[in-house]
Structure formats: C-alpha cells, structure tokens
C-alpha positions in Angstrom: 87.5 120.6 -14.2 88.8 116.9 -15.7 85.9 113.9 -15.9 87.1 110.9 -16.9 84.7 107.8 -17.2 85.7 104.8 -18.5 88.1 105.7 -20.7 90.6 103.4 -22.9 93.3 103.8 -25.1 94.7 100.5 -27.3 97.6 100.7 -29.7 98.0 97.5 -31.8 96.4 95.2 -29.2 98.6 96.9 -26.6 96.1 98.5 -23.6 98.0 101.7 -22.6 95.1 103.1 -20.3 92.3 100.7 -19.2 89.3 101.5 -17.8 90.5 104.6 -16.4 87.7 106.7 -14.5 88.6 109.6 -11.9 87.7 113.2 -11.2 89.4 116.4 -10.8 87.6 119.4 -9.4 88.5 123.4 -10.0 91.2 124.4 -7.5 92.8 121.3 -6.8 96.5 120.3 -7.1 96.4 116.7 -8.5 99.7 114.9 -8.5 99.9 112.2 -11.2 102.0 109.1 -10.5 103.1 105.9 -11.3 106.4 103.9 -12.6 107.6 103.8 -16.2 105.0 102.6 -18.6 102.1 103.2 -16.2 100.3 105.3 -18.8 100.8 108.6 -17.9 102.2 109.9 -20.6 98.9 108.4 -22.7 96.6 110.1 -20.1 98.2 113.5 -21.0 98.2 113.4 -24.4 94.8 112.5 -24.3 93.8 115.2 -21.5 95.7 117.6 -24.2 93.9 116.3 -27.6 96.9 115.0 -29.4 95.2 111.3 -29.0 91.7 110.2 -28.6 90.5 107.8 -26.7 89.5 104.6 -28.1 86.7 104.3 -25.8 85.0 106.4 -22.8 84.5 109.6 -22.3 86.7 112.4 -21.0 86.2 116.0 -20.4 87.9 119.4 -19.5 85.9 122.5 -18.4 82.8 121.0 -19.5 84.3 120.4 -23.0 84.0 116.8 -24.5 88.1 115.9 -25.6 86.8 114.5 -28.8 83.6 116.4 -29.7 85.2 120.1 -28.8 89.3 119.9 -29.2 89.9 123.7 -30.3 87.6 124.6 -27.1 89.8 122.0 -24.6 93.3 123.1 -26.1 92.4 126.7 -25.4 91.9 126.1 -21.5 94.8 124.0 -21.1 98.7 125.5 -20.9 100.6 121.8 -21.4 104.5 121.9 -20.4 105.7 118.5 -21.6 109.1 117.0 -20.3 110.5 118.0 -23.4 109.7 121.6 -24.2 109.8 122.4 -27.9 111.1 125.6 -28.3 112.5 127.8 -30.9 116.3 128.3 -29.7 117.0 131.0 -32.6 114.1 133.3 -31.4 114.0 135.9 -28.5 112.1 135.4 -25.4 109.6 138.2 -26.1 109.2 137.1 -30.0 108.7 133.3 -28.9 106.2 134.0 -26.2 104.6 137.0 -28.5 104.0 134.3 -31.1 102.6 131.7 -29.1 100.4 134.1 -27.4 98.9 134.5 -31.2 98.9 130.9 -32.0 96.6 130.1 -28.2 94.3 133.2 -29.9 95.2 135.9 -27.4 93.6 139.6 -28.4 96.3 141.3 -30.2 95.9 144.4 -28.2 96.6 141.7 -25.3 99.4 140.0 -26.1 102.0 142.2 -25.5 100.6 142.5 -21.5 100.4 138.8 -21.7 103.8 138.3 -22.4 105.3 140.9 -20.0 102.9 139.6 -17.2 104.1 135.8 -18.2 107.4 137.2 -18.2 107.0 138.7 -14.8 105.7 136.1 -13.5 108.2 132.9 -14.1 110.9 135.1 -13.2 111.9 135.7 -17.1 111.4 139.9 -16.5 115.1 140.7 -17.3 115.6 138.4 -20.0 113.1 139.0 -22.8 115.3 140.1 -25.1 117.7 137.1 -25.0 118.1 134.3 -27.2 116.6 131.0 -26.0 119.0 128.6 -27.6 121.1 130.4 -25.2 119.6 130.0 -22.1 120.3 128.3 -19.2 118.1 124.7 -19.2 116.3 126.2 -16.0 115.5 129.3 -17.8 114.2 127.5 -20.7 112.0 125.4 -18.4 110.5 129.0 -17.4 110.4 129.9 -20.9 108.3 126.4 -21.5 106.0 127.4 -18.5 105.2 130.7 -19.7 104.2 129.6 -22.5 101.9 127.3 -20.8 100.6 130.6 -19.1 100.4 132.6 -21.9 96.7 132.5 -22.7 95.5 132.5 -18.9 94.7 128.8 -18.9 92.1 127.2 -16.3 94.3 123.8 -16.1 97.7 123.9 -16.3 99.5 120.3 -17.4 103.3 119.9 -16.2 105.1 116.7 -17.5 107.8 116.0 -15.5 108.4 120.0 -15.0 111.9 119.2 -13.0 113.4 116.8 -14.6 116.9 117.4 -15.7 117.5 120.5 -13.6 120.5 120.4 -10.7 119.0 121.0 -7.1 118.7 124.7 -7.2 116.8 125.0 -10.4 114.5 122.1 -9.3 114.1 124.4 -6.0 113.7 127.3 -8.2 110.9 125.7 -9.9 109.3 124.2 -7.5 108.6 127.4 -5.9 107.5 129.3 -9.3 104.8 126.4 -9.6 103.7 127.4 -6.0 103.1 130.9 -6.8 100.6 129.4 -9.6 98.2 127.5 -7.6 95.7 130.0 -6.6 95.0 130.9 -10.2 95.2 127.9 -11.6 93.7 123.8 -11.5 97.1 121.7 -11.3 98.0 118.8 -12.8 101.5 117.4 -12.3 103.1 114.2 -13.9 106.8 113.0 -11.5 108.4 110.4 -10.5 109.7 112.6 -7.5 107.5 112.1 -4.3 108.6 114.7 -2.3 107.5 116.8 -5.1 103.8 115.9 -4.7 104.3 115.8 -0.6 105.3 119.2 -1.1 103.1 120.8 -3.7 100.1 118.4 -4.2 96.7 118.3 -2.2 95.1 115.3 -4.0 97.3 111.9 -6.1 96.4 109.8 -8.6 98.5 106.8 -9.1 98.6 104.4 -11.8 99.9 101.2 -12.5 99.6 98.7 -15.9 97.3 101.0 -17.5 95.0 101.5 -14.6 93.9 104.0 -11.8 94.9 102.1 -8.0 94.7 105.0 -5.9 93.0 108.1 -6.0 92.4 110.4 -3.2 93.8 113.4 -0.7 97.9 113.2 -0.1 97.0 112.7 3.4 94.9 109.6 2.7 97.7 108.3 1.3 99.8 108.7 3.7 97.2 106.7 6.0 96.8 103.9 3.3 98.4 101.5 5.2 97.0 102.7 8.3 100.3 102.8 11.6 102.4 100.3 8.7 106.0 100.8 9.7 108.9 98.5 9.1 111.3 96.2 10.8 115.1 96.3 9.5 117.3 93.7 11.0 120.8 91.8 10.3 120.8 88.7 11.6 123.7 85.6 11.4 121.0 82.4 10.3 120.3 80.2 7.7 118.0 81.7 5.5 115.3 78.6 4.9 115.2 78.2 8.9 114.8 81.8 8.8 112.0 82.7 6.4 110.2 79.3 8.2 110.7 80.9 11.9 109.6 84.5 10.5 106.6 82.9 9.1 105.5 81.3 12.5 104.2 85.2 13.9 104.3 87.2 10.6 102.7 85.1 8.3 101.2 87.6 4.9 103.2 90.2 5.9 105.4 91.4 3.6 109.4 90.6 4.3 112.7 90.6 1.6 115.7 89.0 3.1 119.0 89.3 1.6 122.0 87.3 1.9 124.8 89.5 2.9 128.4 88.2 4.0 129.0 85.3 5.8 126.3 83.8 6.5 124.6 87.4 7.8 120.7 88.2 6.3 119.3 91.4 5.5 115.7 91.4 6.4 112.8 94.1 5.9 109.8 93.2 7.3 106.4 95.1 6.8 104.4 95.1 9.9 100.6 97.1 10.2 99.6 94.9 12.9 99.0 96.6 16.0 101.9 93.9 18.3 105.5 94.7 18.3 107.1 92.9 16.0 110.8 93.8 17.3 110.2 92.1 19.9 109.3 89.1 18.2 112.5 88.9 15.6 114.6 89.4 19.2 112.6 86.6 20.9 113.0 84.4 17.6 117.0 85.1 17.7 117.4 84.3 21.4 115.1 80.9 21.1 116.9 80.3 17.7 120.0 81.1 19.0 121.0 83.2 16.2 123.4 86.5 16.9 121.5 89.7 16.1 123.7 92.7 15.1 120.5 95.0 14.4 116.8 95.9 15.3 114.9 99.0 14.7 111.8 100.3 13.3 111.0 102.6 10.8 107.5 104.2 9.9 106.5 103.6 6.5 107.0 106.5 4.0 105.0 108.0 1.0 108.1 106.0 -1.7 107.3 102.8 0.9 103.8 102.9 -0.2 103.9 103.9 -3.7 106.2 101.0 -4.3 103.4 98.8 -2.4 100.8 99.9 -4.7 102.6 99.4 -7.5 104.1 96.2 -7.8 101.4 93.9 -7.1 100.0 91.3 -9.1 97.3 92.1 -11.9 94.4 89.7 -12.0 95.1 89.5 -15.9 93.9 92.9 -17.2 96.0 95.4 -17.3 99.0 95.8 -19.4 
C-alpha cells in the first residue's frame, strides 16, 4: 500500500526527513511515532501530496506521489489534527460537498453520506450545524469526511487529541470498527493508543526511521529489560562509582532527593538480579536502603530509549 525508498525532504538546509525508507502492506494498522519535530508531520504531508519530496521515491497504491498526485489523493481519506471544516454549513451539505470535491458519482453521494454518517455515529445529526457541534462530534465529522470517497488508506493525525476521556474512548472505538475495510495509518504521541489499535509501528527520531516492525517486536526490543527503582541515603559520587563496579553500560539516572537520600533508576537486560546487587552494595557500603523493587520495562520505557540517543551527526 505505502513504499517509501530513500526518501528526503530539506527546507532551507534544514533535513526534516532523511533517508527515510519503509514499507506498509494492504491491511495493516501502522502506528506512526516519534517526539516533537521527529518529522511526522513532513511524512504525512508528503504521503498526502501537499509536499514533494526532495529526493527518493514514495508511493501509494501503486501511484508514484509526485508523477500521479490526483490518482494518490483519491485513495487516501487524510484527518489532520486540525480539521478544517466549514462551521456555518450542515452536516449533510458539508459531507455532500466533499463527497463532490473527492469525485464521488452524483447518483452516489447521497448513499455516501448517509452510510458515512452511519457509520461515525453522525446518523441523528445530519441536519445540524457544525460550528455547533460538540469538538468530538466534529472529529466524526472530520473522519467522515476522510471516509467519504471509500478510501484504500485512511491517514489520522493525531485523531484524539484534544478530546476528554470519553470522546477519546469514543473514538478510539469508531477507528476500530474501520480496520477491516481500510489500510491504517495513525500519527500519536499516545502509546496506549497504538498498544491498543496498532498491529505494526514506525518510530522516528531527528528525521529518520529507528524502528520499524510488529507492536509485539517492540515490546521484545529490549529483550526481559526491566528496571530497578531504589532510594537510597549515599553520597552520590561514591554512589554512581559503586553502581558502576556490577552495572557498568547500563543505563541509570539518580536524583538527589532530601537529605542526603538518591533517587536511582537503573536499566538492567542482563539475565543476574540486579536487586540483589544494589542491596549487597548498601549493606557492604553501609548505606540505609528505604526502597527496592523491580519493574518490567514498558512500551513509553522503550520509546523513550529509542528516541533520545545520540545521532552519529546526520539527522536533524
């Protein structure tokens, strides 16, 4: 459904997406992820033909992003984070006109539109006004529209953001009802969104692709990783020196806390029990221990491992 090879956007010297290649095959649900200037937002737009790539190639249903636009925009349905709708128009006119615009049959738009309707959970309110909607009705008003023309991939930017709790549950479940018709591609920043809705992720960081595979992969990325949390009363250079003796590369963060007590988080996928280490190293040390357990590592745990390492110098 979505090949991208090699492909590269650069605004004014700055590298938004570098080097980006990945595949996405008919079916899937493909969670898209990554912190705050990762280049997401760049991927979409040019996934959606509202920028072109300044080098590579990327294509949609067979269709070449830059050779065949009109061909990709008419098998994608795009919800961005921000949908643009008309407030002073009804529901039915809104989706009625869109359905025009995305070149539905005339004779099929008005089934279109009461199916789309039907379908976000909008049946009951074609008649009303958007701009006075509720801002999870017009978030189904966006995603109809997105459905509107039967697309084969459907793009959702952030399709939660915003909402309280119930309307993010209420959406959350409309999008479930959608994935046996349709390819999925969903940009968040909430993880228990793609635990609970995604089969396959795609994370980026500084412009490039670092992980791409099955949800559950990810969750075995780091292998049995879990972590050590303890509070312990020590000085923290004799500390980090005595941690360093049986846990050297691992990853730890200690944090001074009050009165002389530390904070410590310790990473740990070595197969040896590293409690039993920090309690040995507190007894020999002779420094009090007021906590001690272990935690396995989560999907936010390793998100945030892949994306705030060091670059190598490309990237941006």
């Amino acid at each position: 459904m979505i090949r991208a090879t090699q492909v590269t956007k650069k605004f004014a010297g700055l590298t938004a997406v570098d080097e980006v290649s990945f595949e996405i095959n008919r079916g899937d649900v493909v969670g898209l992820l990554g912190p705050n200037g990762a280049g997401k937002t760049t991927l979409l737009r040019m996934l959606t033909g509202f920028v072109s790539p300044s080098s590579g190639d990327l294509e949609v249903a067979g269709y070449h992003v830059t050779e065949d636009p009109l061909e990709v925009r008419l098998r994608i349905g795009y919800l961005p984070e921000t949908c643009p709708l008309y407030p002073e128009m009804r529901v039915n006119e809104y989706l009625a006109y869109r359905a025009e615009l995305k070149r539905v049959p005339r004779r099929m738009i008005r089934k279109r539109v009461d199916d789309v309707r039907e379908q976000c959970g909008l049946a009951d309110a074609g008649r009303r006004i958007i701009g006075k909607l509720s801002k999870g009705y017009r978030q189904r008003v966006g995603l109809a529209d997105a459905l509107v023309h039967d697309p084969d991939l459907l793009i959702l930017d952030e399709p939660t953001a915003g909402l309280d709790p119930n309307q993010i549950r209420e959406v959350r479940s409309l999008i479930g009802t959608l994935v046996e018709r349709h390819t999925i591609l969903l940009s968040t920043h909430i993880l228990p969104e793609v635990e609970a809705m995604c089969q396959h992720v795609l994370i980026m960081d500084r412009g490039r692709v670092v992980f791409s595979n099955s949800t559950e992969q990810l969750r075995k990325h780091r292998g049995s990783a879990f972590r050590i949390l303890f509070e312990i009363e020590a000085p923290l250079e004799a500390l980090q020196a005595e941690i360093g003796r049986f846990a050297a590369g691992q990853d730890l963060s200690l944090q001074a806390k009050e009165e002389g007590w530390i904070l410590g988080n310790l990473s740990w996928s070595r197969p040896e029990d590293s409690g039993s280490e920090i309690f040995r190293m507190a007894v020999r040390c002779g420094w009090a221990l007021r906590e001690l357990r272990r935690e396995r590592e989560t999907l936010e745990d390793v998100f945030v491992s892949l994306t705030t390492r060091e670059t190598d110098g490309g990237g941006s």
